[in-house]
C-alpha positions in Angstrom: -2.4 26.0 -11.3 -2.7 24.6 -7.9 -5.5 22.6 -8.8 -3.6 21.3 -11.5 -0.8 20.1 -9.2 -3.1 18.3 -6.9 -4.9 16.3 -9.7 -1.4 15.1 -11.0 -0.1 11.9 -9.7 3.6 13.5 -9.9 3.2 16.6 -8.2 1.2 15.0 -4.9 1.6 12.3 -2.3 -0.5 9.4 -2.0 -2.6 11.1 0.5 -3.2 14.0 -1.2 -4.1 12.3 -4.7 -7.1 10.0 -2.6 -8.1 13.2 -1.0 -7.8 14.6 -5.1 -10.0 11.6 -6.1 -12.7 11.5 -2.8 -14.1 15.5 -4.6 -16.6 15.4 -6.4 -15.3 16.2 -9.8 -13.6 14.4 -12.7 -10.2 15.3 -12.6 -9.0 12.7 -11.4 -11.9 10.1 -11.8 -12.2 6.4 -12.1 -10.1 6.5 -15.3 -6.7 7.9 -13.8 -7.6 5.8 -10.7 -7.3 2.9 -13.2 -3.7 4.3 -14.2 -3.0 3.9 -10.8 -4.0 0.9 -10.3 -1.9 -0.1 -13.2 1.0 1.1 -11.7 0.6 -0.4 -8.7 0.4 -3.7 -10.3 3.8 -3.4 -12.3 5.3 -1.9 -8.9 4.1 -5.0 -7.8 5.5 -7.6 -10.4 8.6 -5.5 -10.3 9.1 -6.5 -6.4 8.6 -10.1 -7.3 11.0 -10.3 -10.4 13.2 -8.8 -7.8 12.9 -11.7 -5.5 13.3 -13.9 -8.3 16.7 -12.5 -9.9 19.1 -15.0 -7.5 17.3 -18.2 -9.3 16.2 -16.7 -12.6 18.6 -13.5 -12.9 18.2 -12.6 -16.9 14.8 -13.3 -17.2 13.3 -11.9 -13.6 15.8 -8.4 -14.7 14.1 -8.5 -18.1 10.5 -8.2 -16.4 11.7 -6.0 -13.7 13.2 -3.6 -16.4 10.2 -3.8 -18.4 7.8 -3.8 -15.7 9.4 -0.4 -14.5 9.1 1.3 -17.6 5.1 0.3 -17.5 4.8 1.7 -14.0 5.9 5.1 -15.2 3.9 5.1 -18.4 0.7 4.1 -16.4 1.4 7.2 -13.9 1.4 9.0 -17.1 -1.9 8.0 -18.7 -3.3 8.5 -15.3 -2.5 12.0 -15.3 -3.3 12.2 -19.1 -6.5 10.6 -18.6 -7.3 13.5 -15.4 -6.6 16.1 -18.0 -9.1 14.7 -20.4 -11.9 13.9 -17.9 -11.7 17.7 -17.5 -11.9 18.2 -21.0 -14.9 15.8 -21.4 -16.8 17.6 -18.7 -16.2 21.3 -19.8 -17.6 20.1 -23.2 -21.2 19.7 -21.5 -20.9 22.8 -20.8 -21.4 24.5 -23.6 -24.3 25.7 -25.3 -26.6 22.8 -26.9 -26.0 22.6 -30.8 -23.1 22.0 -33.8 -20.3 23.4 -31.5 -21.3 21.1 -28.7 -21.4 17.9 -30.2 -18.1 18.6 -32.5 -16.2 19.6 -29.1 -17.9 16.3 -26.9 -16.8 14.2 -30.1 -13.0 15.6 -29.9 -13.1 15.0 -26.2 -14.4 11.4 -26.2 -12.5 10.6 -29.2 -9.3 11.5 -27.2 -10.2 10.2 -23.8 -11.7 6.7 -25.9 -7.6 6.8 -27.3 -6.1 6.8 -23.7 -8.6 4.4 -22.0 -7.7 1.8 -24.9 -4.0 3.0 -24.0 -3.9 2.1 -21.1 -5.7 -0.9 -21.3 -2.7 -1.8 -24.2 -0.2 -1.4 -21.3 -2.4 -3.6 -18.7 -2.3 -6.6 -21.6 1.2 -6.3 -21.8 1.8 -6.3 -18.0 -0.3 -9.3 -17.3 2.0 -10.9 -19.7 4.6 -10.5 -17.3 2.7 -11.4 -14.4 1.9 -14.8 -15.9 5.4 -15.2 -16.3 7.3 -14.1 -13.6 4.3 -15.9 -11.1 6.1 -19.0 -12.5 9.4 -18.0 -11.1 8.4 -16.3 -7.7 9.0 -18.2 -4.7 6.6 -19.4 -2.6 6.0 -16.9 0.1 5.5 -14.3 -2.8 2.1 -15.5 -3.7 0.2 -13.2 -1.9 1.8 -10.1 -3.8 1.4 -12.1 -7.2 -2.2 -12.2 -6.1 -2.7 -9.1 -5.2 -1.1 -7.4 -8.5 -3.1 -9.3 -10.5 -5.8 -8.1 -8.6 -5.1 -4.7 -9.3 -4.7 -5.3 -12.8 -7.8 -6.6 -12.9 -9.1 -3.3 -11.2 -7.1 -1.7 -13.9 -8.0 -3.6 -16.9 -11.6 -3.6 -15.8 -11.3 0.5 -15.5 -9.7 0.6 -19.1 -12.4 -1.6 -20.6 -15.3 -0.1 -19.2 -14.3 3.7 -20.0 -13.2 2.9 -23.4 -16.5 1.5 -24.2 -18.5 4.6 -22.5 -16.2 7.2 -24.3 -17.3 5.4 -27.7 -20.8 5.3 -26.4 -20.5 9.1 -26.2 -19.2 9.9 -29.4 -21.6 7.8 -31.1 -24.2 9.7 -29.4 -22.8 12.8 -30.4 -23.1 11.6 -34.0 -19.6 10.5 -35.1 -19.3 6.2 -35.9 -17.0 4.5 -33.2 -13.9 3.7 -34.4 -14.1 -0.2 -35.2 -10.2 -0.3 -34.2 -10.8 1.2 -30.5 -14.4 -0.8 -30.6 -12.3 -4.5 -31.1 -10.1 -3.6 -28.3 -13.3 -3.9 -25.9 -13.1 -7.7 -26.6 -9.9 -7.7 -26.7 -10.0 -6.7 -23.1 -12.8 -8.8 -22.4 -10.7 -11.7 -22.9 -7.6 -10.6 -21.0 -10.1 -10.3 -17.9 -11.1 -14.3 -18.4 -7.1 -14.9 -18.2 -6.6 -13.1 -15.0 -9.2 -15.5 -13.3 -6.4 -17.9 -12.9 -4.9 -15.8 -10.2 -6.4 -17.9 -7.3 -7.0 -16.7 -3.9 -5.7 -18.7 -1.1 -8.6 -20.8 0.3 
């Protein structure tokens, strides 16, 4: 149980979640450090609609709102996404055979669902960004720039997991969903978007 508190992004601090993610197992791994980063991004685009609600007050309170709502859900998936890493990696575990390969399938099928999840709720948040980085004044272009830079962290983390996960269960002898296998280049194409977030020179 106290394992089980550490891994969750709810039940720890900051600090103690890295330290979670710095052992050498998979609960939390790169996926849930993906949700993270996810929610750091809409934290971020929150803060800026914020900034923005004096000029543009309905439609910076309409991304802040919505923005909100993704943070939690990404915290969520994170967690989520912990709980199936463990899953994934007691499945290896078991004895070679039938029972193996059903159980790797079932676990890869269901991490595969949240990985293209979360990368569903990183598309809909760079929607936002791309919108309320229109409104946002001037000195908030670092943070604009450094959310999208997380969501690309984020995206990138959704994209390459979902695409291992089907990997897996193909290997395990069950056909990759073409669904879940289209949202790869769906993803793809949302990382070519986010390339218009400049640095400053």
């Amino acid at each position: 149980m106290a394992e089980e508190i550490r891994a969750s992004t709810g039940g720890s601090s900051v600090h103690d979640w890295v330290r979670r993610l710095a052992q050498p197992v998979g609960d939390p791994g790169g996926g849930a450090a993906s949700g993270v980063m996810l929610a750091m991004a809409c934290a971020l685009t929150s803060m800026v609609a914020g900034y923005s609600r004096d000029e543009h007050p309905l439609e910076a309170s309409a991304v802040a709102e919505r923005a909100d709502a993704r943070r939690e859900r990404a915290l969520e998936l994170s967690d989520l996404d912990a709980h199936e890493s463990a899953e994934f990696g007691a499945a290896y575990h078991e004895p070679r055979g039938e029972t193996r390969d059903a159980t790797v399938r079932a676990a890869g099928s269901a991490a595969a669902r949240t990985s293209a999840d979360l990368g569903e709720l990183a598309l809909d948040a760079l929607n936002d960004l791309e919108s309320v980085a229109g409104l946002a004044p001037a000195f908030l272009r670092p943070d604009v720039v450094v959310a999208a830079a997380a969501l690309r962290a984020a995206l990138t983390g959704a994209r390459t997991n979902l695409a291992a996960d089907l990997d897996e269960v193909a290997r395990h002898g069950a056909s990759a969903s073409p669904s879940l296998a289209d949202e790869v280049a769906r993803f793809d194409r949302a990382l070519e978007r986010l390339s218009g977030f400049e640095l400053f020179s």
